[in-house]
C-alpha positions in Angstrom: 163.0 170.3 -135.6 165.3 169.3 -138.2 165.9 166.0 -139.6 166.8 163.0 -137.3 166.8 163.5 -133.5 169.9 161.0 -131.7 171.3 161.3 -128.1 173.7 164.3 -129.6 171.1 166.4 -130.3 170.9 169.4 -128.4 167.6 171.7 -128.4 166.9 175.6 -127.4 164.0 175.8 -125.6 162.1 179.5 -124.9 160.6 179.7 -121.9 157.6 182.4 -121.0 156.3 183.5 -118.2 153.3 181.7 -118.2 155.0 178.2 -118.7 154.6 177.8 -122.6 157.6 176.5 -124.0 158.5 176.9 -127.5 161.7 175.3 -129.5 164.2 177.7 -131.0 166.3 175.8 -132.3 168.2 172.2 -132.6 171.5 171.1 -133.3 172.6 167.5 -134.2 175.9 168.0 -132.2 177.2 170.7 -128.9 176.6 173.8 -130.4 179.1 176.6 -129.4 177.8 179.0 -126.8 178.0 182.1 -129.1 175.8 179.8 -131.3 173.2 179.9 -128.7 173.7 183.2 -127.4 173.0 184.4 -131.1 169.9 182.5 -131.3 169.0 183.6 -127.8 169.7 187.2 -128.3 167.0 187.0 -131.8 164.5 185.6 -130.1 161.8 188.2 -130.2 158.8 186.4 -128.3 159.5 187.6 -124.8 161.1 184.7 -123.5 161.8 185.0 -119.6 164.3 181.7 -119.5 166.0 179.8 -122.5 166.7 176.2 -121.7 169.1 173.9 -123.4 168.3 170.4 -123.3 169.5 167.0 -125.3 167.3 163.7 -126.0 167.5 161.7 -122.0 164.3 159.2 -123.9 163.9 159.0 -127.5 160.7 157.2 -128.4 159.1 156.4 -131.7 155.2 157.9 -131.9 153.2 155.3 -132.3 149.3 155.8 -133.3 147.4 157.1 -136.2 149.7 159.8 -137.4 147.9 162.6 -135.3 150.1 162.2 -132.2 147.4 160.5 -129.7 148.8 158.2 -127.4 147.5 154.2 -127.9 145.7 152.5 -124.9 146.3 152.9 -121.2 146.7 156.5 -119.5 149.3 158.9 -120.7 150.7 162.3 -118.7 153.0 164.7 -119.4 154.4 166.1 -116.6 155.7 169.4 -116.3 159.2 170.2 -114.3 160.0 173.6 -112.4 163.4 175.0 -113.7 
């Protein structure tokens, strides 16, 4: 992703057909839908779904740099589109 993510941005998502999902691209503002149907129709990695999505949490990592979650039990969940 580029730069600074804020409640504007807005994020392509590719989805494949065995759940991995894998970010296009990002915008810091509404992208215009030939925009994204540009990026959509280079996308080479057959995709099955493509998935635009903006920030609903933002929240700071906070750890040892490597991304692990501190204390207590953390899950990801996983929703069905």
């Amino acid at each position: 992703m580029r730069g600074e993510i804020s409640y504007k941005t807005h994020i392509l998502v590719g989805v494949r057909s065995n759940g991995v999902m894998t970010v296009i691209r990002d915008w810091p503002y509404v992208p215009k839908q030939a925009d994204v149907q540009n990026e959509i129709d280079a996308a080479r990695d057959g995709y099955v779904m493509f998935v635009l999505c903006t920030p609903t949490s933002i929240m700071p990592a906070r750890g040892n740099g490597d991304g692990a979650p501190q204390g207590g039990s953390h899950r990801l969940g996983r929703g069905v589109l």
